[in-house]
LUMMI-541556 format. One record per residue: residue in one letter; residue number from 1; y, z, x of N, C-alpha, C in turn. Coordinates in pm, 1 decimal, always signed. Atoms other than C-alpha are relative to their C-alpha. Last residue first. Layout:
+------+------+----------+----------+----------+----------+----------+----------+----------+----------+----------+
! resn ! resi !   nnorth !      nup !    neast !  canorth !     caup !   caeast !   cnorth !      cup !    ceast !
+------+------+----------+----------+----------+----------+----------+----------+----------+----------+----------+
!    a !  NUM !        Y !        Z !        X !        Y !        Z !        X !        Y !        Z !        X !
...
+------+------+----------+----------+----------+----------+----------+----------+----------+----------+----------+
This chain:
+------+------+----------+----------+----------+----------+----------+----------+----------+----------+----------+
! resn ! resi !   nnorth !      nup !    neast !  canorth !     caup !   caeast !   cnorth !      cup !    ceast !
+------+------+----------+----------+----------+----------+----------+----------+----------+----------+----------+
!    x !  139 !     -3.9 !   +106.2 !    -89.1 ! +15595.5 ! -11685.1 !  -6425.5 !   +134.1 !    +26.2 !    +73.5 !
!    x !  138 !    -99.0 !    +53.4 !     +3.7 ! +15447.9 ! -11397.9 !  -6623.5 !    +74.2 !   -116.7 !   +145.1 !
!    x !  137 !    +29.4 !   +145.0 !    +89.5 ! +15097.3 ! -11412.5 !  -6654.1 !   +161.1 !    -37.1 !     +7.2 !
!    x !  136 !    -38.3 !    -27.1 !   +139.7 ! +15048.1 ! -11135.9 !  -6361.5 !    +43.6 !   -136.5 !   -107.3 !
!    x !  135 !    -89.9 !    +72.2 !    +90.3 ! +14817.8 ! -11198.5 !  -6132.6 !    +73.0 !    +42.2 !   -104.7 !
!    x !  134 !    -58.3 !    -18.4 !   +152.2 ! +14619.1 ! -10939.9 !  -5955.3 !   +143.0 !    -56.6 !     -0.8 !
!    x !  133 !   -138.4 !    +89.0 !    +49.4 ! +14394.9 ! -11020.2 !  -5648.1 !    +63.7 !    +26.8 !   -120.3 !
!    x !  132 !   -107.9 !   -123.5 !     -3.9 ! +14112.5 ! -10728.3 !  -5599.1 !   +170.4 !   -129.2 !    +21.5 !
!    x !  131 !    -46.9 !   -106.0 !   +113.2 ! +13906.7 ! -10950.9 !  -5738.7 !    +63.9 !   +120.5 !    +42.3 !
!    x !  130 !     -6.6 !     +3.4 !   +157.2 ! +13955.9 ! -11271.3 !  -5583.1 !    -35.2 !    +89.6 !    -63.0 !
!    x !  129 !   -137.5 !    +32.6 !    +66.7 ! +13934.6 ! -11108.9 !  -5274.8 !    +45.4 !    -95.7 !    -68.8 !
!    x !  128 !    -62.6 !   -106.6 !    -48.8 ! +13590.7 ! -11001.3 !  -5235.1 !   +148.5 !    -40.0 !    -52.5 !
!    x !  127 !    +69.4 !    -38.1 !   +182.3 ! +13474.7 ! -11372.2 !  -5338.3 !    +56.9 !   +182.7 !    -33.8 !
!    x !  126 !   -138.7 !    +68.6 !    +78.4 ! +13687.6 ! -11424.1 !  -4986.9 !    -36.6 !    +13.3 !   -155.9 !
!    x !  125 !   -120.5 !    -66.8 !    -14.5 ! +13453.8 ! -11154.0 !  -4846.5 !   +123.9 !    -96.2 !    -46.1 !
!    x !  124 !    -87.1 !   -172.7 !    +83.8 ! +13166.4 ! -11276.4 !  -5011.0 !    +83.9 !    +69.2 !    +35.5 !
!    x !  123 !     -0.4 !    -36.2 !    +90.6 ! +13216.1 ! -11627.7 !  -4846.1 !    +38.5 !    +98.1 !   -132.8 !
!    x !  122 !   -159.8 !    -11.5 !    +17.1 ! +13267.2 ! -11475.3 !  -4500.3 !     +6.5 !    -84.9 !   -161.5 !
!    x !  121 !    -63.9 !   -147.0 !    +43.8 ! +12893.8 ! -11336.3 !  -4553.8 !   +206.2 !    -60.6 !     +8.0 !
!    x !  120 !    -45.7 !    -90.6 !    +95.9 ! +12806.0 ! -11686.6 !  -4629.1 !    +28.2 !   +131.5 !    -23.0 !
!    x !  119 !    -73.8 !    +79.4 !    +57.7 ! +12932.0 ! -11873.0 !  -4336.1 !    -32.5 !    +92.3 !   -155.1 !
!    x !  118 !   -137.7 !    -28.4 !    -19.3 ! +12774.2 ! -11550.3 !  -4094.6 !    +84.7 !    -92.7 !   -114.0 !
!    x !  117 !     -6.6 !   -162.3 !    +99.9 ! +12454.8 ! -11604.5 !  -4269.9 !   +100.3 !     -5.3 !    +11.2 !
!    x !  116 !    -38.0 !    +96.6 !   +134.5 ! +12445.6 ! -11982.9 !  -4143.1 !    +11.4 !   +141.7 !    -72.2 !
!    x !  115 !   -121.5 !    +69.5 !    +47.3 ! +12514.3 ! -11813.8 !  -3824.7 !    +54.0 !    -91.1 !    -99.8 !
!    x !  114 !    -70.7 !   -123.9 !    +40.5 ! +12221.9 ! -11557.5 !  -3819.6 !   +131.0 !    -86.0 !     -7.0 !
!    x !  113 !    +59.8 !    -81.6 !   +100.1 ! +11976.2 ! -11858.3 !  -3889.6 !    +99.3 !    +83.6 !    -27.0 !
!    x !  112 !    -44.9 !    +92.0 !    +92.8 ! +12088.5 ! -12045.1 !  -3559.5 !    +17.6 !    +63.0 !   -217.2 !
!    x !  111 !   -142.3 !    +14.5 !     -6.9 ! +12114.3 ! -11740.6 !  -3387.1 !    -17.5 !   -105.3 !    -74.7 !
!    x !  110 !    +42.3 !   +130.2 !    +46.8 ! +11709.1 ! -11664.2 !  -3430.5 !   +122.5 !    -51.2 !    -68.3 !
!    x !  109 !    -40.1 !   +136.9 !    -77.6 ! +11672.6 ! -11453.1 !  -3157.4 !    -20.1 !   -104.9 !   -122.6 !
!    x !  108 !    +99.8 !   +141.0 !     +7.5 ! +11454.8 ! -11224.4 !  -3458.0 !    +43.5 !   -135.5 !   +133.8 !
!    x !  107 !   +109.0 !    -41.3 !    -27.3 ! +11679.7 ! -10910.6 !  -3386.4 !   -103.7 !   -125.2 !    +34.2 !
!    x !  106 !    +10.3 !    -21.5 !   -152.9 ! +11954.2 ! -11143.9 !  -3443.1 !    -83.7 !    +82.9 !    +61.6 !
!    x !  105 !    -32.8 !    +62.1 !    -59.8 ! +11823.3 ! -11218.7 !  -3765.9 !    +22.8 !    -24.5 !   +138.9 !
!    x !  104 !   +169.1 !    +32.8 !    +19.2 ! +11700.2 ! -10912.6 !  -3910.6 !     +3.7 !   -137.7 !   +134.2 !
!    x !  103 !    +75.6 !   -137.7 !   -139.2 ! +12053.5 ! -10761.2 !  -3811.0 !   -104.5 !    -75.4 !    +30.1 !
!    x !  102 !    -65.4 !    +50.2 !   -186.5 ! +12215.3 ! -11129.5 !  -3993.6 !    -47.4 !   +117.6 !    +97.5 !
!    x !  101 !    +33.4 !   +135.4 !    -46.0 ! +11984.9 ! -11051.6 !  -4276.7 !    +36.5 !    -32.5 !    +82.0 !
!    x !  100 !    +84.6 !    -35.3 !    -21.9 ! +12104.7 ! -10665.4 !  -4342.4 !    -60.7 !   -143.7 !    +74.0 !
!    x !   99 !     -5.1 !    -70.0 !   -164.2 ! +12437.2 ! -10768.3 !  -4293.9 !   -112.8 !    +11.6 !    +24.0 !
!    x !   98 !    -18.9 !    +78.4 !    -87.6 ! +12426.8 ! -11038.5 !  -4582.3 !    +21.6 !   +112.1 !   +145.4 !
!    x !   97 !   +167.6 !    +47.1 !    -25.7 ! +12221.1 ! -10787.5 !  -4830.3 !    +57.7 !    -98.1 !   +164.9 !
!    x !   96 !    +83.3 !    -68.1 !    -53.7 ! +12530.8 ! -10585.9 !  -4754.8 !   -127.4 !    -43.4 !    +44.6 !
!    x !   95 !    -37.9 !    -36.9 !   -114.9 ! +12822.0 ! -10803.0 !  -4824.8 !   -127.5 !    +72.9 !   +103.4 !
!    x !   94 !    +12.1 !   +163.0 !    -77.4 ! +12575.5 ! -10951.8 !  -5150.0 !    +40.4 !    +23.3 !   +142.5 !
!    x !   93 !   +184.5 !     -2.7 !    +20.3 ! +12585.4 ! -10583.3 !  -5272.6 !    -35.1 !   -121.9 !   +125.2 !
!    x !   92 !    +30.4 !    -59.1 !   -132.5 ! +12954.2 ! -10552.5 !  -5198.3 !   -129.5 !     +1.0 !    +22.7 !
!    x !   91 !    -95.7 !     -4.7 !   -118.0 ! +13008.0 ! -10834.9 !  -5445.5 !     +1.9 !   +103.0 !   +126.4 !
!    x !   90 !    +57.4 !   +168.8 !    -66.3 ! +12796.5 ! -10742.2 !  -5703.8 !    +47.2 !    -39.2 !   +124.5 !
!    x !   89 !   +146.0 !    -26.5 !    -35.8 ! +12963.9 ! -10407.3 !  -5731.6 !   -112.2 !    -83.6 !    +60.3 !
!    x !   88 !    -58.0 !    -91.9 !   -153.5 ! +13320.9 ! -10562.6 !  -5716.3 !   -176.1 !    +63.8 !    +47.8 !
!    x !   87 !    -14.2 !   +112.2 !   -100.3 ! +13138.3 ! -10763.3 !  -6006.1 !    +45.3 !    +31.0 !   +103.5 !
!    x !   86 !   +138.6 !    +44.0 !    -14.5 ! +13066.4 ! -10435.8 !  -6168.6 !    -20.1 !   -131.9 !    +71.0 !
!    x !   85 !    +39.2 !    -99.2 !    -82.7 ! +13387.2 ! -10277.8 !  -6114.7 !   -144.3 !    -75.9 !    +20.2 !
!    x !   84 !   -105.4 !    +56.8 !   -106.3 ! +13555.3 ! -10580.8 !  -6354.9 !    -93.4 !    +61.1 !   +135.9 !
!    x !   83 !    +80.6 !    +77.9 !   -104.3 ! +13309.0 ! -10486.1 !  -6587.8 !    +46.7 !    -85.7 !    +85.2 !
!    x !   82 !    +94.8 !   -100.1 !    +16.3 ! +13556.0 ! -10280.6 !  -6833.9 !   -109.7 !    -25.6 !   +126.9 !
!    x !   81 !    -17.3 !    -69.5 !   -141.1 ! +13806.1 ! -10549.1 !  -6790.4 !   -116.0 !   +104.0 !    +40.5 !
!    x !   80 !    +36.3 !   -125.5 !    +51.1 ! +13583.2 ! -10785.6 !  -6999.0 !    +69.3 !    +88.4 !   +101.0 !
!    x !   79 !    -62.7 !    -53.7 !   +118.1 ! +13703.2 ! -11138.9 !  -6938.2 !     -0.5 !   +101.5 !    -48.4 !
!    x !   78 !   -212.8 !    +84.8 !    -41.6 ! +13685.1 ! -11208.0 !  -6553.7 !    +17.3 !     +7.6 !   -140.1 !
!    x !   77 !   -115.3 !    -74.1 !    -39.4 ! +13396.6 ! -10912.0 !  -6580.1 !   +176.2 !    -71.8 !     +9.0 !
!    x !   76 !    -40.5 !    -26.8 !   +172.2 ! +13167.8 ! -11131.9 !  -6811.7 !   +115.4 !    +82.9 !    +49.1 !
!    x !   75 !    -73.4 !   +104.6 !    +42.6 ! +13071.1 ! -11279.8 !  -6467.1 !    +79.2 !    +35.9 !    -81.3 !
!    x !   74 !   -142.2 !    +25.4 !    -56.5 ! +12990.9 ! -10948.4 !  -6335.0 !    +86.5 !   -110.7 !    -43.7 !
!    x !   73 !    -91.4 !    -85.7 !   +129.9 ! +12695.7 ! -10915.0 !  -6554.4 !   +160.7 !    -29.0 !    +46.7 !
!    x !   72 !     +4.3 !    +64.8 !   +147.2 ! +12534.7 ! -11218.4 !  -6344.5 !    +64.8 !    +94.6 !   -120.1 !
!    x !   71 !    -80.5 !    +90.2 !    -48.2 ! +12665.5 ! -11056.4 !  -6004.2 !     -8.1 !    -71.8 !   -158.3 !
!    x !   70 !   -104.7 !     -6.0 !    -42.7 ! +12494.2 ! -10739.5 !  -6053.0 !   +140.8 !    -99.3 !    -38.6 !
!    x !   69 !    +32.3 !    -55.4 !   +127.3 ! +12170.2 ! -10878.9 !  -6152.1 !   +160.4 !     +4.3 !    -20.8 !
!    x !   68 !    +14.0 !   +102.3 !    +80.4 ! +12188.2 ! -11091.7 !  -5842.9 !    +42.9 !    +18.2 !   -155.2 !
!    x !   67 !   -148.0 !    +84.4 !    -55.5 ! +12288.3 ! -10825.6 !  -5600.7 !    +22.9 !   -101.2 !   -105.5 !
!    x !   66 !    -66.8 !    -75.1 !    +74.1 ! +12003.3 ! -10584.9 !  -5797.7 !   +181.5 !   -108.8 !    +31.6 !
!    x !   65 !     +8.9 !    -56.3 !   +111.7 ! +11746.4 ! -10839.6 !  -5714.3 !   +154.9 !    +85.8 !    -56.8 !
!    x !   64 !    -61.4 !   +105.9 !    +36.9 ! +11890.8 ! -10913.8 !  -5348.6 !    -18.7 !     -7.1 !   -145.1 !
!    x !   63 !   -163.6 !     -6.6 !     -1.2 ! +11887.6 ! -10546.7 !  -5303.2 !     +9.6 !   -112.5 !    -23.1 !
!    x !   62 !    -94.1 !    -60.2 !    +70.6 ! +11521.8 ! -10492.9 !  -5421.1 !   +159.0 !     +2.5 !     +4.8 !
!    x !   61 !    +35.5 !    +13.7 !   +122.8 ! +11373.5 ! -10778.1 !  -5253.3 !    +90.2 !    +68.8 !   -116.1 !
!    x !   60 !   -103.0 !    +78.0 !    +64.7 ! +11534.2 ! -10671.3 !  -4960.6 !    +16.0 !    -30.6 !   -100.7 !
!    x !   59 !   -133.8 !    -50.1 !     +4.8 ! +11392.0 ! -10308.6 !  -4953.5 !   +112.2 !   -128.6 !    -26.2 !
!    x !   58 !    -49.4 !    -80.7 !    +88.1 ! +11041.9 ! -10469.3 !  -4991.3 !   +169.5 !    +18.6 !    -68.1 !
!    x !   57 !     -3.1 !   +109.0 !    +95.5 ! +11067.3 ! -10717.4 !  -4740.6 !     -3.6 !    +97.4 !   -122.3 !
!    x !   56 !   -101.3 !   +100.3 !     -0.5 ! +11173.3 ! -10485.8 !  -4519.7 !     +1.9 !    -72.2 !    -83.5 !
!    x !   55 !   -119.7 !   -107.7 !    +29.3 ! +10902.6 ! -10206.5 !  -4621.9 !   +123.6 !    -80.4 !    -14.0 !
!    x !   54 !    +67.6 !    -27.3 !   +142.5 ! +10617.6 ! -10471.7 !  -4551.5 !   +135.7 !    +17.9 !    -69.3 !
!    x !   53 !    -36.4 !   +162.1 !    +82.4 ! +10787.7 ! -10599.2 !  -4237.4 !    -43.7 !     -9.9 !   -112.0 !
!    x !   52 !    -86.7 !    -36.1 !   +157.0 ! +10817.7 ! -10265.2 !  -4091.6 !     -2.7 !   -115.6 !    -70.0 !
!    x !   51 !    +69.2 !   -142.2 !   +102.8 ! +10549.5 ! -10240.0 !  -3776.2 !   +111.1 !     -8.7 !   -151.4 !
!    x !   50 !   +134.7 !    +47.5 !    +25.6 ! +10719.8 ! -10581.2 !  -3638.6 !   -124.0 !    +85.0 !    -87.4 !
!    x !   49 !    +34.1 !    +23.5 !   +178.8 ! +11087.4 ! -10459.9 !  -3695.1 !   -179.1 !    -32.0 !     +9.8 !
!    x !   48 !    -15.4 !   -130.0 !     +0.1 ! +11116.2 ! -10376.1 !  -3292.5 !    -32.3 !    +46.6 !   -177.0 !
!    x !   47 !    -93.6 !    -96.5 !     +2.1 ! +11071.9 ! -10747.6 !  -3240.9 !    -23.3 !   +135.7 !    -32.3 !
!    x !   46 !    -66.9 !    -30.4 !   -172.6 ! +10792.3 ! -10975.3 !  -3086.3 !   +144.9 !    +92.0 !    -35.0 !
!    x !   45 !   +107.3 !    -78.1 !    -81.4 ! +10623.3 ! -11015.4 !  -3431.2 !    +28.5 !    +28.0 !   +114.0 !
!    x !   44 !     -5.6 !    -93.4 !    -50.9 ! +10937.7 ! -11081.5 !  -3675.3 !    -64.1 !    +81.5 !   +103.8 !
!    x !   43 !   -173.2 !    +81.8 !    -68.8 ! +10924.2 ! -11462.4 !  -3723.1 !    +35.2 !   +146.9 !    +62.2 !
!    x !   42 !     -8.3 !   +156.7 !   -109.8 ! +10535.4 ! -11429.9 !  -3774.8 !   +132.2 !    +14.4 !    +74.0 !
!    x !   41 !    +49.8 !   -118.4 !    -60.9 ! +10553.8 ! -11112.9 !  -4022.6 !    -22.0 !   -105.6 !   +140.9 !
!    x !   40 !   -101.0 !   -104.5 !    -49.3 ! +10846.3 ! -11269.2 !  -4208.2 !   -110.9 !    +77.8 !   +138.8 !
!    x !   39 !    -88.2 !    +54.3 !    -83.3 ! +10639.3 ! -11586.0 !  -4259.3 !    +37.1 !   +103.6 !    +94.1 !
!    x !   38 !    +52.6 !    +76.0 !   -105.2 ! +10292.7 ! -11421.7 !  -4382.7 !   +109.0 !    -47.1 !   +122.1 !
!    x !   37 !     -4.9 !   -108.5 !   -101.5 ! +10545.6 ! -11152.7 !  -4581.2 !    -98.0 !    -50.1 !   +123.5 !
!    x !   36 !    -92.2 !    -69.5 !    -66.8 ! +10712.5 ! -11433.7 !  -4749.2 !    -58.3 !    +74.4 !    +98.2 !
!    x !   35 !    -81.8 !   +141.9 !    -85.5 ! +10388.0 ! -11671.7 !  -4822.0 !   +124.5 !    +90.7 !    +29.6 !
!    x !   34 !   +112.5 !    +40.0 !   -177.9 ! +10218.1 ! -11292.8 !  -4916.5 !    +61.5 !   -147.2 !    +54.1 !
!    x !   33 !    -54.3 !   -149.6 !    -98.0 ! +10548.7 ! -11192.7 !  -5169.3 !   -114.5 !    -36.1 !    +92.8 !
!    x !   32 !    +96.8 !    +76.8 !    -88.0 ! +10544.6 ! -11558.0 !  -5359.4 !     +7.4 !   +113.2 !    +93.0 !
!    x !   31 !   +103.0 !    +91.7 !    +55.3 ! +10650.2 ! -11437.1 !  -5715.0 !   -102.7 !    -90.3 !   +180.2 !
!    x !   30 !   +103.4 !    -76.3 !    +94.7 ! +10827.1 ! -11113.0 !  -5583.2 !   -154.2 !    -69.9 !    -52.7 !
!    x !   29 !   +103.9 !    -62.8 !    -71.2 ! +10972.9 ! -11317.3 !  -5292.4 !    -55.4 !   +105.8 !    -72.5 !
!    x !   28 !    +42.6 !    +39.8 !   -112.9 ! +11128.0 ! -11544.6 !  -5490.0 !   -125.1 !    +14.0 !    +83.2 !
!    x !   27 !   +133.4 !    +49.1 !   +118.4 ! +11233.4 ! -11387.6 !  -5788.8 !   -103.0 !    -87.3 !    +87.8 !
!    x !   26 !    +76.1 !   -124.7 !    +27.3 ! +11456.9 ! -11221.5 !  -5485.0 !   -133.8 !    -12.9 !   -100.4 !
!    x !   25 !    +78.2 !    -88.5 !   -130.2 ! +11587.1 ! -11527.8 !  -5372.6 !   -111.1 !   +127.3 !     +6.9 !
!    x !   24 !    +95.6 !    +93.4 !    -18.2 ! +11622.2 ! -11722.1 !  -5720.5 !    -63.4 !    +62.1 !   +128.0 !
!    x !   23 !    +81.8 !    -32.0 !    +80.2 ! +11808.8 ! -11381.4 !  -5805.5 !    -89.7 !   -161.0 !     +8.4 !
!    x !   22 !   +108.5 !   -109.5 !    -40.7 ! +12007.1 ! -11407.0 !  -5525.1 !    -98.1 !    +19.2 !   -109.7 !
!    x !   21 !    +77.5 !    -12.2 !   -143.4 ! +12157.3 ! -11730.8 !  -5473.0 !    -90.5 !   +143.7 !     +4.3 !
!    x !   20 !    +85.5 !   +137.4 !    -29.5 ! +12193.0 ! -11803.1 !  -5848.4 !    -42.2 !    +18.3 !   +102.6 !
!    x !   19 !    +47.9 !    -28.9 !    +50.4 ! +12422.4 ! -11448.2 !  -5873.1 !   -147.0 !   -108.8 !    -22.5 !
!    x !   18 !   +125.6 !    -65.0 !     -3.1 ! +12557.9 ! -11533.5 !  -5633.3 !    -77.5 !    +34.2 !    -48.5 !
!    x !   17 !    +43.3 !    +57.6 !   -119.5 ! +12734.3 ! -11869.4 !  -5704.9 !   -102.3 !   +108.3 !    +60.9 !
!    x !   16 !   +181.8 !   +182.8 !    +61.1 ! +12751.4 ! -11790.7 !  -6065.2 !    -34.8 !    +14.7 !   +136.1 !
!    x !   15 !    +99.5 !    -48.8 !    +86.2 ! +12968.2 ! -11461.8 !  -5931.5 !    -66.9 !    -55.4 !    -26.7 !
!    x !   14 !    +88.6 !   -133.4 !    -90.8 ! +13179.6 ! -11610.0 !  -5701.5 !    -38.8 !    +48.8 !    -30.8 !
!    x !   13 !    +87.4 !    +45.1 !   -105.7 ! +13251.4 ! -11894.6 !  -5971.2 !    -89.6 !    +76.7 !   +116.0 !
!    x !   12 !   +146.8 !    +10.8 !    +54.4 ! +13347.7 ! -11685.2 !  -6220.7 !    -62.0 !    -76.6 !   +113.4 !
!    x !   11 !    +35.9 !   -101.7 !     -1.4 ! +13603.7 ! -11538.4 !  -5956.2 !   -110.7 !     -9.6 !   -128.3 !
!    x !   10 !    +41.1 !     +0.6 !    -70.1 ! +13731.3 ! -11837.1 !  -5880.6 !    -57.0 !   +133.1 !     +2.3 !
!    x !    9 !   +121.0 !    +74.0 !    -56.5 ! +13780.0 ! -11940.5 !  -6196.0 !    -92.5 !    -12.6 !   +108.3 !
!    x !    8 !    +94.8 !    -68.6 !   +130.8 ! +14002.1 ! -11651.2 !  -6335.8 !   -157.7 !    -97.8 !    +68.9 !
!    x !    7 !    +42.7 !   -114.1 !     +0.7 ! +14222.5 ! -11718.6 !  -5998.5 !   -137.3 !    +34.1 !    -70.5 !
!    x !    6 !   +110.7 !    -38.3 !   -114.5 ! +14210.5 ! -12069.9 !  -6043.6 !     -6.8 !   +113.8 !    +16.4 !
!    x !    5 !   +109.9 !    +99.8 !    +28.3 ! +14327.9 ! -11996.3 !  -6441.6 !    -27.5 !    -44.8 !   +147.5 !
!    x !    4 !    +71.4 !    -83.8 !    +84.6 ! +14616.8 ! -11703.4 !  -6366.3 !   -156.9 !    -91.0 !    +32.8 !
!    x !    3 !   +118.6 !    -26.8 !    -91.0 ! +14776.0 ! -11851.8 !  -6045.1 !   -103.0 !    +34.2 !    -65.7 !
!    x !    2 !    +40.2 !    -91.0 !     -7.0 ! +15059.9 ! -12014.1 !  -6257.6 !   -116.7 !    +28.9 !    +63.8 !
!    x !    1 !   +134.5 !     +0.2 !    +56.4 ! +15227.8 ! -12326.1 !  -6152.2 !    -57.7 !   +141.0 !     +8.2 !
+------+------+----------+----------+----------+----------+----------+----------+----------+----------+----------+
């Protein structure tokens, strides 16, 4: 059985899949940015982040935004080689927004939280490899 078609699929899929998780995240906290920065400034007030929680929420905003963006051109990458790079792009984006969240996180004591991160940063590292996997068609 050839690897071509789950391959091709699992690599639209890791792209829908973020590209949905971050751009509902990020449209998110643009459209509700005081209910975010009320929470964030609550869950963060006994940490070392407590003076930055403007800036934070900011800076995520913008990376889960561009992770999202990213990830939705990327789709077109399992047929366009050209935008192959751009879902690899997507894809380290998502690696990153997910470090930044698990820091925030364990900063925050709030292990339960940083270990549902941990399930999707190993995620984008298996979404990670589906595209640096290469099939060839011959059998």
């Amino acid at each position: 059985m050839s690897l071509v078609l789950p391959l091709l699929f699992g690599r639209i899929a890791a792209c829908a899949f973020f590209a949905i998780l971050f751009l509902q995240s990020g449209l998110d906290k643009v459209t509700d940015r005081n209910g975010n920065l009320e929470w964030l400034t609550g869950h963060f007030s006994k940490t070392p982040f407590r003076n930055m929680v403007p800036l934070l929420l900011t800076t995520m905003t913008c990376v889960e935004l561009a992770t999202g963006v990213t990830s939705a051109i990327g789709l077109f990458g399992a047929f366009v080689p050209g935008l192959r790079i751009v879902a690899v792009i997507g894809l380290g984006l998502a690696c990153s927004a997910f470090l930044m969240l698990f820091l925030g996180q364990r900063i925050a004591k709030d292990y339960e939280g940083a270990a549902t991160l941990a399930t999707y940063f190993a995620v984008a590292l298996l979404s990670l490899a589906f595209w640096f996997t290469d099939v060839t068609l011959a059998q």
